[in-house]
PDB file with one MODEL, atoms N, CA, C and O in Angstrom:
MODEL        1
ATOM      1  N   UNK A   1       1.096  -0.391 -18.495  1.00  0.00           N
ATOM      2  CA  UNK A   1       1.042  -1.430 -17.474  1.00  0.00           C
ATOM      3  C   UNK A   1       0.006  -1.036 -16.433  1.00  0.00           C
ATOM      4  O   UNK A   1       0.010   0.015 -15.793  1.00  0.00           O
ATOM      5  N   UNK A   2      -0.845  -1.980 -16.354  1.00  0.00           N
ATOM      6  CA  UNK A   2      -2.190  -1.758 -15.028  1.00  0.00           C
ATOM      7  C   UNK A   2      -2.006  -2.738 -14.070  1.00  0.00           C
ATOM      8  O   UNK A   2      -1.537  -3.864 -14.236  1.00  0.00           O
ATOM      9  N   UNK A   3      -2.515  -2.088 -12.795  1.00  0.00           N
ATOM     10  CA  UNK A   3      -1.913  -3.067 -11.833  1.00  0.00           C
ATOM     11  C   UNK A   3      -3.294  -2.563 -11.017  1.00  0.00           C
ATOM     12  O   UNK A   3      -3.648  -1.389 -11.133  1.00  0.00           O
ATOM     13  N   UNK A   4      -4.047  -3.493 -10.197  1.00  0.00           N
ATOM     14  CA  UNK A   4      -5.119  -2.993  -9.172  1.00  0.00           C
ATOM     15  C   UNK A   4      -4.426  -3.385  -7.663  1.00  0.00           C
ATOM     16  O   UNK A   4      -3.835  -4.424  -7.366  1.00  0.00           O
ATOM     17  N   UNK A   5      -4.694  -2.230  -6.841  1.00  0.00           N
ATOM     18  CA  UNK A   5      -4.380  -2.866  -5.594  1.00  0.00           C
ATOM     19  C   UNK A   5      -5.562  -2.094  -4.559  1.00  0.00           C
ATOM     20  O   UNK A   5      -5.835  -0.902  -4.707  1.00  0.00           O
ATOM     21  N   UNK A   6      -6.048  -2.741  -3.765  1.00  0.00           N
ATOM     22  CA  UNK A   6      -6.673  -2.779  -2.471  1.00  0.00           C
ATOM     23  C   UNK A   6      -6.167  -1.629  -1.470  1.00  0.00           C
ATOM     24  O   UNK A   6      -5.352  -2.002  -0.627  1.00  0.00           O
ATOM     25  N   UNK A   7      -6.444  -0.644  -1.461  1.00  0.00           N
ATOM     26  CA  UNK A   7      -5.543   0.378  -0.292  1.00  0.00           C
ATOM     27  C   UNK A   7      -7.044   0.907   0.359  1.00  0.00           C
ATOM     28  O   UNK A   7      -7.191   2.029   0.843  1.00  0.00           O
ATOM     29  N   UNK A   8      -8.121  -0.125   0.273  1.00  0.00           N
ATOM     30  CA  UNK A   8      -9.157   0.724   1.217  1.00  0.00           C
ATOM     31  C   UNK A   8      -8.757   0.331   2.613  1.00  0.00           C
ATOM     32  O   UNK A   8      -9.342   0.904   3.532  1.00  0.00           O
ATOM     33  N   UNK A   9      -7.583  -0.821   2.977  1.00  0.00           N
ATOM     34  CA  UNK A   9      -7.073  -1.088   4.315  1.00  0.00           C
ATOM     35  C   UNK A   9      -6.535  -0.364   4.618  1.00  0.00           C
ATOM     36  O   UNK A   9      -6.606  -0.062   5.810  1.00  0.00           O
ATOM     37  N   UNK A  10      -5.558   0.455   3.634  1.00  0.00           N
ATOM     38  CA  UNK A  10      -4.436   0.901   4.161  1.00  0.00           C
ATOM     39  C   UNK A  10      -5.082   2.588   4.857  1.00  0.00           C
ATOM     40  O   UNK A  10      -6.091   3.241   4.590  1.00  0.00           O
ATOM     41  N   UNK A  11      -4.234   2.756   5.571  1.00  0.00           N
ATOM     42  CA  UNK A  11      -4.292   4.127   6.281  1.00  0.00           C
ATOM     43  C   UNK A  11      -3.739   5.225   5.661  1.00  0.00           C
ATOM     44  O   UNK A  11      -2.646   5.306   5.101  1.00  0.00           O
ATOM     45  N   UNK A  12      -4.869   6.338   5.857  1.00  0.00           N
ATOM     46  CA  UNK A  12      -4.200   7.838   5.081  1.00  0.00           C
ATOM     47  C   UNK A  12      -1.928   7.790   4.915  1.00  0.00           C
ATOM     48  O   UNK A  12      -1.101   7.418   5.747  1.00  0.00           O
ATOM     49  N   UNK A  13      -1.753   8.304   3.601  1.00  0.00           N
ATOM     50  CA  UNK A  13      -0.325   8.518   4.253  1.00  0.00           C
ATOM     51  C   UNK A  13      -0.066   8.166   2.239  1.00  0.00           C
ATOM     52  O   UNK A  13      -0.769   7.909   1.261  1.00  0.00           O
ATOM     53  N   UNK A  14       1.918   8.456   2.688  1.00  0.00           N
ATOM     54  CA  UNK A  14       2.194   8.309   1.146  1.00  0.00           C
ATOM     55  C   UNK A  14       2.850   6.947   1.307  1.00  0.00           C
ATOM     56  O   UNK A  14       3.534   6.614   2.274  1.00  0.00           O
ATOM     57  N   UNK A  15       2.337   5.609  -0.591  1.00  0.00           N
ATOM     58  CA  UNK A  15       3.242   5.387   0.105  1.00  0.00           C
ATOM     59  C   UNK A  15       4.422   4.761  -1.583  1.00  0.00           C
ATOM     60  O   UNK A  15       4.095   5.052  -2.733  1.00  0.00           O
ATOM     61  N   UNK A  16       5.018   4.373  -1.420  1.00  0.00           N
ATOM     62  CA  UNK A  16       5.911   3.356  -2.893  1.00  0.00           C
ATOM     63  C   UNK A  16       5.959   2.609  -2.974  1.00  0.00           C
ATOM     64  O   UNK A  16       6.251   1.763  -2.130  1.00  0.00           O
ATOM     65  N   UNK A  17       5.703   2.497  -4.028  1.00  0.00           N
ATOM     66  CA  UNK A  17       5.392   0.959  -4.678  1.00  0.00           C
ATOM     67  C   UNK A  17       6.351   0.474  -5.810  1.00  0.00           C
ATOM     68  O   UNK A  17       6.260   0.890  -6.965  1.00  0.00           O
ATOM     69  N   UNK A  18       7.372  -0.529  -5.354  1.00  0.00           N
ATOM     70  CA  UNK A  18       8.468  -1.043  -6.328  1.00  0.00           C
ATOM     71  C   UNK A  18       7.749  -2.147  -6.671  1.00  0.00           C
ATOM     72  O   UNK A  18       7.319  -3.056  -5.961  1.00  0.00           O
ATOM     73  N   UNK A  19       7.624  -1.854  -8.511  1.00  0.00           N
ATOM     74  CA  UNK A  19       7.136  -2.980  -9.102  1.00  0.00           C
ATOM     75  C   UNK A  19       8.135  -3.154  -9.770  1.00  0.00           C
ATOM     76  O   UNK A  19       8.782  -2.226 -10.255  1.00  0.00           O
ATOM     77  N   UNK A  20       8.479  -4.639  -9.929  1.00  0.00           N
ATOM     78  CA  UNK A  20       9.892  -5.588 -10.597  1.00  0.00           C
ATOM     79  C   UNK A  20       9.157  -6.324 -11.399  1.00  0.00           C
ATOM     80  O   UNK A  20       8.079  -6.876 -11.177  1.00  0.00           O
ATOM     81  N   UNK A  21      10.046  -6.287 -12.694  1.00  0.00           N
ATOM     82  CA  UNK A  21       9.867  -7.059 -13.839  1.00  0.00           C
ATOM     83  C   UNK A  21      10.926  -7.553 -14.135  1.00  0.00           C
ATOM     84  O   UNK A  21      11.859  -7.375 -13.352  1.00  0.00           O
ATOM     85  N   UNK A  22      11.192  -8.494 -15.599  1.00  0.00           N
ATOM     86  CA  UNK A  22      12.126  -9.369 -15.706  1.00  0.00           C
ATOM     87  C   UNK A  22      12.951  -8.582 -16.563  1.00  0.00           C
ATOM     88  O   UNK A  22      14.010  -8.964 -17.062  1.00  0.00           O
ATOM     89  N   UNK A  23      12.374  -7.378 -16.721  1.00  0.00           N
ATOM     90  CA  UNK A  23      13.731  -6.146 -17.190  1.00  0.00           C
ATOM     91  C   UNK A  23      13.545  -4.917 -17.048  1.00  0.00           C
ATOM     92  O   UNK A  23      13.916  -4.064 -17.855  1.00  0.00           O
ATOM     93  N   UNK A  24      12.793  -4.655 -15.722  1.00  0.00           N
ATOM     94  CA  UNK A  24      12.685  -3.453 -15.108  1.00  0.00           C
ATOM     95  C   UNK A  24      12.278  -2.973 -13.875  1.00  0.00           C
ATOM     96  O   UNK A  24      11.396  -3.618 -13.307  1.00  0.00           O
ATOM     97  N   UNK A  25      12.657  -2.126 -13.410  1.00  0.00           N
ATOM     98  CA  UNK A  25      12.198  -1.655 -12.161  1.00  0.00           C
ATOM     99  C   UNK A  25      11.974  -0.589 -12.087  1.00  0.00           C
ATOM    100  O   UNK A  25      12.627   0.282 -12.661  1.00  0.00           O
ATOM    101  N   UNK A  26      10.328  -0.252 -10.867  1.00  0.00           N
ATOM    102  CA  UNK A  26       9.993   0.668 -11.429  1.00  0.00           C
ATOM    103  C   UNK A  26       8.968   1.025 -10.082  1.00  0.00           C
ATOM    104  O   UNK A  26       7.926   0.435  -9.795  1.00  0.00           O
ATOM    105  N   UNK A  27       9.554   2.093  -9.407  1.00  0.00           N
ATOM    106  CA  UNK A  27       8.724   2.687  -8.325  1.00  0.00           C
ATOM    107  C   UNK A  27       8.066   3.803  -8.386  1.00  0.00           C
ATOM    108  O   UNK A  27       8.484   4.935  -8.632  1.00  0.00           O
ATOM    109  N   UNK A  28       6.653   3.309  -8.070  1.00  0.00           N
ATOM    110  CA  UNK A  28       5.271   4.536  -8.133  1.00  0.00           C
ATOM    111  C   UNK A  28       5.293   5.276  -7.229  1.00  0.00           C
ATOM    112  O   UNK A  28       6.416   5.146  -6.742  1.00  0.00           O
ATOM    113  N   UNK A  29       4.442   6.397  -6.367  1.00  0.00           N
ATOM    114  CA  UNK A  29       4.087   6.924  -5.813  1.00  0.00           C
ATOM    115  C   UNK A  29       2.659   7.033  -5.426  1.00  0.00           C
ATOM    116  O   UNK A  29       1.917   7.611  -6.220  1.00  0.00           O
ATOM    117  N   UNK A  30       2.167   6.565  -4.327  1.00  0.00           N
ATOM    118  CA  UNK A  30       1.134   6.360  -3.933  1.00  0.00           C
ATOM    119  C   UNK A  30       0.588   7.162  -2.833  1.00  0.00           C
ATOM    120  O   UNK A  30       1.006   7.034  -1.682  1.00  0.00           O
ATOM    121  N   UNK A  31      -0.343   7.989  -3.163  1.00  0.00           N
ATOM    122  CA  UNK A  31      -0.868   8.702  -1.943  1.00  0.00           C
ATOM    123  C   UNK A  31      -2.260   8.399  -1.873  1.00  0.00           C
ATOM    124  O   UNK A  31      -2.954   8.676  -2.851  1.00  0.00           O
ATOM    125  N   UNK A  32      -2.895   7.751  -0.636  1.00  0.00           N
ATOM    126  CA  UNK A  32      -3.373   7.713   0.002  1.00  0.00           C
ATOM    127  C   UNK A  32      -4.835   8.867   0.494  1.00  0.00           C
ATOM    128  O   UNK A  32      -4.371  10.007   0.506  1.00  0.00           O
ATOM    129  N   UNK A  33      -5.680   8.883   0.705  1.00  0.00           N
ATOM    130  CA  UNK A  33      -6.661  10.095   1.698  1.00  0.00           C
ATOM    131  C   UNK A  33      -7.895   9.823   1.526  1.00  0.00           C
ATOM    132  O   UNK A  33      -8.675   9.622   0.596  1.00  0.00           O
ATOM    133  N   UNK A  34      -7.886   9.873   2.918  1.00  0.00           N
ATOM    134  CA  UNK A  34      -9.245   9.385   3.427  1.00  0.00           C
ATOM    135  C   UNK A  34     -10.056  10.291   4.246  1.00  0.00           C
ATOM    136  O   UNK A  34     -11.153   9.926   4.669  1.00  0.00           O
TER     137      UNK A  34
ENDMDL
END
């Protein structure tokens, strides 16, 4: 599963990402550094 997201807004830091499907759930870990 590929997913693109935009975090050149976001600010240094960690962060999670709950992605929901229609038969799963499923939280990433996202770190951040700038």
């Amino acid at each position: 599963m590929k997913f693109g997201i935009d975090v050149s807004r976001w600010s240094s830091g960690m962060y999670f990402l709950r992605l929901r499907g229609d038969t799963f759930t499923k939280t990433r870990k996202v770190i951040v550094q700038k």
